[in-house]
C-alpha positions, 0 to 999 in steps of 0.5 A, a space after each residue: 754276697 749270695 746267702 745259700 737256702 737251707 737246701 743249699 747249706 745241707 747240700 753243702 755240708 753233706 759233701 764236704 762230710 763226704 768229700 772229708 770221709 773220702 780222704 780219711 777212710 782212703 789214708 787211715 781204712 773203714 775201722 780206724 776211720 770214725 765219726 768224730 775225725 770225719 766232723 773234724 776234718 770237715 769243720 763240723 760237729 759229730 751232730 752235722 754227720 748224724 744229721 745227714 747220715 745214720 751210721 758210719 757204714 752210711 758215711 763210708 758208702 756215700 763216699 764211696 758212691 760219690 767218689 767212685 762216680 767222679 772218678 769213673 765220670 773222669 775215665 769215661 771223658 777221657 776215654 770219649 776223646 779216644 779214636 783208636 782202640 790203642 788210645 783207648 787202651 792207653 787212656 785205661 792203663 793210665 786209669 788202672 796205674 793212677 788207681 793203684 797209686 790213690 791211696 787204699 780205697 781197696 784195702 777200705 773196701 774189703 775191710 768194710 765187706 769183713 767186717 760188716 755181717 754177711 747180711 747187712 745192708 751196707 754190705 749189699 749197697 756197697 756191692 750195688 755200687 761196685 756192680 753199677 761202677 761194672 756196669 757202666 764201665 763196661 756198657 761203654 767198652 762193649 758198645 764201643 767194641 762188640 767183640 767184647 761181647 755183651 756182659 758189660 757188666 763182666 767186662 766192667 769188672 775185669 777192668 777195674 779189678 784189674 785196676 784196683 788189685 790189693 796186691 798191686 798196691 803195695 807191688 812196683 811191677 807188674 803194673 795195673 796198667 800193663 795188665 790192661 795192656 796185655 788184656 785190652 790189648 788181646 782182646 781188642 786185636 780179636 775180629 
């Protein structure tokens, strides 16, 4: 068996302190979530999360980031396949309906911007990586559709604000999804 380096192991143990940090902050909220159940739920001692992240806030935001760019490298994959705009759409309804069904990343988001102070870095990193996740979303959908127009990053943030409501969590219908539908869906059909 193949010994990892010592990079390797660090990288390892970083992602499953994150890939752990994940799961708890999107069950149990930012507040509720700590240090010691983030070890514990990797398999790992307090000291292993302090000897990869400075605080909490540092932990939420790398799972954040991480999670947050696999699920949107998935969308953008999915959505590289599509030849119509109605495949298009439906592969971002089904995107918007599965996120409203993840678990409460949302709610973690909002409670983390409440209850950092207004002018903490976390707070800053954390709308840097949303406006990056805007960003790259909507670069793909205007250049595939000018009509759009050229903010991608407003486009972005239409779509996953659509997708990730906070009410829309905890409501059966309307759907993210049909929200997409009747958005993309207009705004597609414009010349």
């Amino acid at each position: 068996m193949h010994k990892l380096t010592r990079s390797q192991s660090q990288a390892q143990t970083r992602a499953r302190l994150i890939e752990a940090a994940q799961q708890l902050f999107m069950r149990d909220g930012f507040a509720a979530t700590s240090i010691d159940a983030i070890a514990e739920a990797a398999g790992y001692s307090k000291g292993a999360v302090y000897s990869n992240f400075g605080s909490k806030e540092d932990v939420f935001l790398a799972a954040l980031h991480e999670g947050g760019r696999a699920n949107l490298a998935g969308l953008l994959e999915g959505l590289g396949h599509t030849r119509s705009a109605d495949e298009v759409i439906e592969v971002m309804a089904g995107w918007a309906d599965r996120q409203a069904g993840a678990g409460n990343w949302t709610l973690t988001i909002l409670e983390h911007a409440r209850l950092v102070q207004d002018d903490a870095a976390s707070l800053r990193q954390q709308e840097r990586i949303l406006r990056e996740a805007w960003q790259r979303l909507g670069s793909w959908m205007v250049e595939r559709f000018p009509q759009l127009g050229e903010d991608a990053e407003l486009v972005g943030a239409l779509l996953f604000e659509l997708a990730y409501a906070p009410a829309l969590s905890t409501v059966k219908a309307p759907t993210p999804g049909a929200m997409v539908r009747l958005v993309l869906g207009r705004l597609l059909a414009q010349p």
